[in-house]
C-alpha positions as CSV (number, residue, x, y, z in Angstrom):
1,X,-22.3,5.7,15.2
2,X,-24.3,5.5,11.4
3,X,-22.1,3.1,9.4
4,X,-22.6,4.0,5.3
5,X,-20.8,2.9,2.7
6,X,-21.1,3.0,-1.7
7,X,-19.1,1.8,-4.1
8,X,-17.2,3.7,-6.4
9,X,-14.8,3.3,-9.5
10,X,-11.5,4.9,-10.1
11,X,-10.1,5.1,-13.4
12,X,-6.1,4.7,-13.8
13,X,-4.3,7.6,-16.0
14,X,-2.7,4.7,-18.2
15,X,-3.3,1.0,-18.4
16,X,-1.6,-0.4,-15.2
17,X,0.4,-3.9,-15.9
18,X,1.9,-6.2,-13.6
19,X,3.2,-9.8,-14.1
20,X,-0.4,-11.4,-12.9
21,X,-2.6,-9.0,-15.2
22,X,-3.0,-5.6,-16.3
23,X,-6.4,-2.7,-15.7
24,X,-7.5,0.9,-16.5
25,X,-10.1,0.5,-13.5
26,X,-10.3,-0.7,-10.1
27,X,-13.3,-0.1,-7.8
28,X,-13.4,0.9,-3.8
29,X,-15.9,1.5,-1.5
30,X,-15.8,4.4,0.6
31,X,-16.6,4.1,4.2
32,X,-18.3,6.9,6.5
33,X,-18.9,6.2,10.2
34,X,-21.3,9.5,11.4
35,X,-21.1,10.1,15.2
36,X,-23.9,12.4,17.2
37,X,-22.5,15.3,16.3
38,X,-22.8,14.6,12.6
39,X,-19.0,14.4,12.4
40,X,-18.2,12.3,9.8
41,X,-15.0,9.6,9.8
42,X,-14.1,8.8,6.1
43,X,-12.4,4.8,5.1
44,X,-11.9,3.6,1.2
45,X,-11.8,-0.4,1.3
46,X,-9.4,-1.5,-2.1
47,X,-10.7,-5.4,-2.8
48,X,-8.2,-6.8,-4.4
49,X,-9.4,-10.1,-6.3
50,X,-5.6,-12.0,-5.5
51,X,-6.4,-11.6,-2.2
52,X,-10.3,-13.0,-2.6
53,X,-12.2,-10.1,-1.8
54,X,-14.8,-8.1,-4.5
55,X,-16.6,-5.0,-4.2
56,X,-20.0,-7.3,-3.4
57,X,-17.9,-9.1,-0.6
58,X,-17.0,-5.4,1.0
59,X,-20.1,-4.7,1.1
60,X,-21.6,-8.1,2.6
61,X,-18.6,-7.7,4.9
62,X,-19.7,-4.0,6.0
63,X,-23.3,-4.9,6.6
64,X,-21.8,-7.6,8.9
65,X,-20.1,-4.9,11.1
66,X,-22.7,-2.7,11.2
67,X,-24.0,-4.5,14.3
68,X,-21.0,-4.2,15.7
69,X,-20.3,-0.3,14.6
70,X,-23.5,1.3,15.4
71,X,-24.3,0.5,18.8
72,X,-21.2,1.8,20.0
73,X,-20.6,5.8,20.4
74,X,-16.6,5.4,20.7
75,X,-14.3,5.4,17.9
76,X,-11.7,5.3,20.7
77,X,-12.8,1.9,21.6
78,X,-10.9,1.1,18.0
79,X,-8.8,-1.9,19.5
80,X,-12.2,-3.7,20.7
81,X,-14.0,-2.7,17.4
82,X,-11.4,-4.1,15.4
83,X,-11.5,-7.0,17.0
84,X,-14.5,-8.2,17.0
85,X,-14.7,-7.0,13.3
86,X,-12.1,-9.7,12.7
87,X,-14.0,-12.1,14.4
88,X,-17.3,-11.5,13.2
89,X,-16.3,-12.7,9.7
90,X,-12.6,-13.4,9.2
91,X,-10.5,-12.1,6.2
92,X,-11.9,-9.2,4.2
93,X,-8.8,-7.4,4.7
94,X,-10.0,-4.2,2.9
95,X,-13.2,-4.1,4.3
96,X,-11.3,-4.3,8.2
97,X,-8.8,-1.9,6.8
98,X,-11.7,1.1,5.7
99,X,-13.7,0.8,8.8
100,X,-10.2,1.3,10.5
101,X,-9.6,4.6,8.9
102,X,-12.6,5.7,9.5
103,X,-12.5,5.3,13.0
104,X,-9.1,7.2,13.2
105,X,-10.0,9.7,10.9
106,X,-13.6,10.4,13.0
107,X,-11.3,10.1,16.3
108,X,-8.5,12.7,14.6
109,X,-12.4,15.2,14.1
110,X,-13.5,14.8,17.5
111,X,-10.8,15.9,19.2
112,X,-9.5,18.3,16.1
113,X,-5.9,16.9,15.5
114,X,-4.7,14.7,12.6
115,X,-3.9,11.2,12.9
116,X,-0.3,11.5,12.6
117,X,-0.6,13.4,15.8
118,X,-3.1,11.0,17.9
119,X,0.2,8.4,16.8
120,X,3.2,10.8,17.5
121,X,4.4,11.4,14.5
122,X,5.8,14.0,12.2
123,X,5.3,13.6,8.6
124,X,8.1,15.5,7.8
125,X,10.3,12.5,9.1
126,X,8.7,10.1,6.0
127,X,10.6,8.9,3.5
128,X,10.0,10.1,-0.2
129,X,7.8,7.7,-2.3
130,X,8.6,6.1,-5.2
131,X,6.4,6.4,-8.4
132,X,5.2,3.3,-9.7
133,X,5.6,2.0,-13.7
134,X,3.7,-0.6,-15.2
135,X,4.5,-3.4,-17.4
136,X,4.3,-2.0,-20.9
137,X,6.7,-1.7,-24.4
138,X,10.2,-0.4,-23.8
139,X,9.1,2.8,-25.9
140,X,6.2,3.2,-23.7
141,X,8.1,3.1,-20.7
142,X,10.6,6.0,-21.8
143,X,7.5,8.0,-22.0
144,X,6.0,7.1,-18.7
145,X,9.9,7.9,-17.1
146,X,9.4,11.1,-18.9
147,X,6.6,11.8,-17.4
148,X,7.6,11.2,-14.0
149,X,10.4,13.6,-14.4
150,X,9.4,15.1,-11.0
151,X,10.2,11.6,-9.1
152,X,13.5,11.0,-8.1
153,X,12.3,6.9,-6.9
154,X,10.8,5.1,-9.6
155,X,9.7,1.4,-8.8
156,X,9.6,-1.0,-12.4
157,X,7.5,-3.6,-12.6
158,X,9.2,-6.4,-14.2
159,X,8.6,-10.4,-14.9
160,X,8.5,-10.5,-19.0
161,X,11.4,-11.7,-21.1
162,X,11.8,-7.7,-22.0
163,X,13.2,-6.9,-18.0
164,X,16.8,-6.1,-19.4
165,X,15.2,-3.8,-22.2
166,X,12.6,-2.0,-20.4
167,X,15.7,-1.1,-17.6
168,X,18.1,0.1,-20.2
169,X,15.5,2.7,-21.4
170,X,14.5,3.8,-17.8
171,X,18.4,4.3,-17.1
172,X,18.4,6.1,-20.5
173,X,15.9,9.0,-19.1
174,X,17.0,8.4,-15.5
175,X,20.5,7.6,-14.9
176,X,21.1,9.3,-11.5
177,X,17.6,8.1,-10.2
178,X,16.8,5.8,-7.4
179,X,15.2,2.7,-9.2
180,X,13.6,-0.8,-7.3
181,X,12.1,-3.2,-9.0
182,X,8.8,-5.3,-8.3
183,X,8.2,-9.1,-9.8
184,X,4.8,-9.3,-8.3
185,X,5.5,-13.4,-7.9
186,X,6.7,-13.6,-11.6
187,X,9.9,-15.9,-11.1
188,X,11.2,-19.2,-9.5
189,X,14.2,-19.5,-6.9
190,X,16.2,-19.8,-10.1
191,X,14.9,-17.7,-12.4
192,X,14.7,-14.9,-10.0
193,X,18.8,-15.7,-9.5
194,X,19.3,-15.6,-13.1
195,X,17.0,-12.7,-13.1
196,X,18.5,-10.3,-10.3
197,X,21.9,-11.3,-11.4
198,X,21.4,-9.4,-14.8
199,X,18.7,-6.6,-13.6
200,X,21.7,-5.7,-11.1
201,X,23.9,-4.1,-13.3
202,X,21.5,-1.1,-13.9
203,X,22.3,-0.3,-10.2
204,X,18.8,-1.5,-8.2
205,X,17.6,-0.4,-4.5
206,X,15.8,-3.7,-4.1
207,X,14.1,-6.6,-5.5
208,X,10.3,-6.7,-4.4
209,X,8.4,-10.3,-3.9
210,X,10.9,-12.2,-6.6
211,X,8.8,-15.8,-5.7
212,X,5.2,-16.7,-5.5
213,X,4.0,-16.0,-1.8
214,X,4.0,-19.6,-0.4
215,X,7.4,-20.1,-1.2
216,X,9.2,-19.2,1.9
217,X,12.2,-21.3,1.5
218,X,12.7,-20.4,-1.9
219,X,13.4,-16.7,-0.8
220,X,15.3,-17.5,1.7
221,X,17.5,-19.4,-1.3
222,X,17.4,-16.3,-3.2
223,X,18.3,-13.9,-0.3
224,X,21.2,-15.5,0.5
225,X,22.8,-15.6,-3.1
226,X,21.3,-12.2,-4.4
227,X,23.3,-9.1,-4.9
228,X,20.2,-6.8,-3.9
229,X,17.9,-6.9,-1.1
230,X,14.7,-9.0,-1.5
231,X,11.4,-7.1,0.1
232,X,8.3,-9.3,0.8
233,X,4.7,-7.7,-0.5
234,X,2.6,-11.1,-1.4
235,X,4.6,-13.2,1.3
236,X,3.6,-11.2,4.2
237,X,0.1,-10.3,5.1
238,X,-0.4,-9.6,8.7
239,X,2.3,-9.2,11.8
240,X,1.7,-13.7,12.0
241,X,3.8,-13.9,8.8
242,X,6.9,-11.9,10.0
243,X,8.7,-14.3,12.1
244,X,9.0,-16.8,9.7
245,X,10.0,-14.5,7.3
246,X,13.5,-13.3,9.5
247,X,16.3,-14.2,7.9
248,X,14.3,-14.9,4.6
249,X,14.0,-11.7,3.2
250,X,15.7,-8.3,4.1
251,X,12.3,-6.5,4.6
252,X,8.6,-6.0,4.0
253,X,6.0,-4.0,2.1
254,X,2.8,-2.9,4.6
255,X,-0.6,-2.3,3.0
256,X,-3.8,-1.8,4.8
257,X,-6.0,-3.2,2.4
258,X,-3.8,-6.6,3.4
259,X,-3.3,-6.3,6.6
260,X,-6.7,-5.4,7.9
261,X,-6.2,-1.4,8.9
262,X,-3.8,1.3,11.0
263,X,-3.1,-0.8,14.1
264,X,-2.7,-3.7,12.6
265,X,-0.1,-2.3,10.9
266,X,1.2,-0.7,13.6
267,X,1.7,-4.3,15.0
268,X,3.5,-4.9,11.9
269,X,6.0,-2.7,11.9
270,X,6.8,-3.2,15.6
271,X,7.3,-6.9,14.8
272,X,9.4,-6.5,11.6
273,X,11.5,-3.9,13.5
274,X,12.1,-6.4,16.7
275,X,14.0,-9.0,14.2
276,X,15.8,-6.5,12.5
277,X,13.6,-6.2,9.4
278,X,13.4,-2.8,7.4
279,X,9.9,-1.8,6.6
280,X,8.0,-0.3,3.6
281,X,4.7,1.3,3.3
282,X,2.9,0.6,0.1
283,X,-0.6,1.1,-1.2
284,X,-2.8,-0.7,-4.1
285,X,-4.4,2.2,-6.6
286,X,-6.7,4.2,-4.5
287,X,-8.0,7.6,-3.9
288,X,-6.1,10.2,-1.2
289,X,-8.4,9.1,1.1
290,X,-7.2,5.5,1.0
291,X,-3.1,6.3,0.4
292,X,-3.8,9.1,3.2
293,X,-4.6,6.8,5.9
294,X,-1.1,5.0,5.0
295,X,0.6,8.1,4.6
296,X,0.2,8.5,8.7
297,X,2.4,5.8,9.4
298,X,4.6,6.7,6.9
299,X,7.3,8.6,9.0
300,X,7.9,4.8,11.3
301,X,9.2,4.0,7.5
302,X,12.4,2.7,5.7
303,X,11.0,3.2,2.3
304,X,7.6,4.5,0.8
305,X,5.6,3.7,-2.2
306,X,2.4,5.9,-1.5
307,X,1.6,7.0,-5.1
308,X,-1.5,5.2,-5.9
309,X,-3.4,8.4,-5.9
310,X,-0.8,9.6,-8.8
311,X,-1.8,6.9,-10.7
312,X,-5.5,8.0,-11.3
313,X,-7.0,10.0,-13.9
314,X,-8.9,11.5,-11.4
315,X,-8.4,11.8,-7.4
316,X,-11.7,11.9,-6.1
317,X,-10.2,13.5,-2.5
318,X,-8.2,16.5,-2.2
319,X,-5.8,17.5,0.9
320,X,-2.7,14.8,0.3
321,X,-0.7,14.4,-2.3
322,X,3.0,13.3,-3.5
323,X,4.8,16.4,-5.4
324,X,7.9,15.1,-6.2
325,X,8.0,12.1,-4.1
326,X,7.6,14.0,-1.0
327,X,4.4,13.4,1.0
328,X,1.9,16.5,2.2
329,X,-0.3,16.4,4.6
330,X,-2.4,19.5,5.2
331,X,-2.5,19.3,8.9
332,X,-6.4,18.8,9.2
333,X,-7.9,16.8,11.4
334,X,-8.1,13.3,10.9
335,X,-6.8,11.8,7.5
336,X,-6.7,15.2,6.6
337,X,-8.6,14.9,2.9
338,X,-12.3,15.7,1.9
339,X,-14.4,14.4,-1.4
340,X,-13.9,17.3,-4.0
């Protein structure tokens, strides 16, 4: 296999805000892995700064494995691969996670099926995806619910003194909605009690990552006095961090770009479902290409929030998208999207 890689920049349709900082771009790299036939396998790594990785560290990372990638001829040999990607320099979750994709998506074109299929699955069994908010001015967030008019599952990012506010207006343009709410780390053990207790009254799905990620015991303080079910996003990384996390929280949020890639997540979900753990699959703002590779494990799903594609000004890849909160897949082989 030829490993090649480049960076690109997407550009967000509005500024996007969370507790820990807001941005109107985010860069990726995109990932090709050629085989012999000059089929191509397509990966978009999403370095996300939180979780120490840059563009320039994807790309140190990728000329790392591309000793190990292009001396092998087997994208089926994925589990080895990934491995000794791992290995070879620790971390770089994103990186891991593009070079993943691309190995299912190249192994979905060699033998013409999508990935969804190689795994078993049936996309029609997904759950719909919420559509994300940002941070903003109450005003400007009865706008942004207007514009989502299509999505019946909205997901608020909250975490200012304006939580109650912003809430009232959403339920003011979308009172028969489903609507979960996302702290990104914003609160302590007792703010987040104080917190949940108020936010509860506009009739929440769930509470995502209320504490900052260390602080296991202070979730499981939270869980057992909230109203509302507390997910884990920034608490759990890989399928290490779930058993510690059983009886501390009432779920978790998967993302590749965290976790390392498909089978790792894979792991994941297998884990979170043996201690009785409900599972979400989530996404940071990328392309289709990116949210597509999640998208196929999106039917082993409680809950989805695949709409970072819906988020951009422009997708760069066309064959998935999210039409009101229900994910489509085209049915091509592999991940199923090309670069426009």
């Amino acid at each position: 296999m030829k490993l090649h890689y480049e960076v690109a920049e997407l550009r967000t349709k509005h500024p996007f805000t969370i507790s820990t900082g807001s941005r109107e771009t985010h860069p990726v790299v995109w990932v090709r892995l050629y085989d012999s036939d000059g089929l191509e396998g397509w990966g978009e790594a999403n370095p996300v700064a939180y979780y120490g990785e840059t563009p320039e560290t994807v790309c140190a990372a990728l000329e790392s494995f591309r000793r190990i990638l292009e001396p092998s001829g087997d994208p089926f040999a994925i589990l080895e691969i990934e491995a000794a990607c791992e290995a070879d320099v620790g971390g770089n979750a994103s990186a891991r996670a593009a070079v993943s994709a691309a190995l299912y998506d190249l192994m979905g074109k060699q033998l013409n099926v999508p990935v969804y299929r190689l795994l078993g699955l049936d996309p029609s069994q997904a759950a719909r995806t919420s559509f994300t908010i940002g941070i903003d001015d109450p005003e400007v967030i009865r706008q942004r619910v207007r514009e989502a008019a299509e999505y019946p599952i909205l997901k608020i990012k909250v975490g200012t003194r304006h939580d109650e506010e912003v809430l009232t207006v959403v339920r003011e343009e979308a009172p028969e909605k489903i609507i979960r709410v996302d702290a990104n780390t914003a609160w302590t053990a007792k703010q987040a009690l104080a917190r949940i207790e108020k936010l509860s009254v506009f009739d929440l799905e769930f509470v995502e990552q209320p504490l900052p990620a260390g602080d296991i015991e202070g979730l499981r303080f939270v869980r057992e006095r909230s109203p509302l079910p507390i997910i884990a996003d920034e608490s759990c990384i890989t399928s290490k961090d779930i058993p510690r996390l059983a009886g501390v929280v009432d779920g978790i949020n998967i993302k590749l770009a965290k976790c390392g890639g498909l089978s790792e997540a894979l792991r994941m979900i297998h884990t979170a479902r043996a201690h009785n753990m409900s599972v979400m699959i989530g996404c940071m703002l990328e392309s289709s290409l990116g949210v597509a590779a999640a998208a196929q494990l999106a039917p082993l799903s409680d809950y989805a929030d695949l709409d970072g594609a819906a988020l951009l000004a422009e997708d760069p890849f066309s064959g998935f998208d999210i039409s009101h909160g229900w994910l489509h897949l085209t049915g091509e082989p592999g991940l199923g999207v090309s670069k426009r």
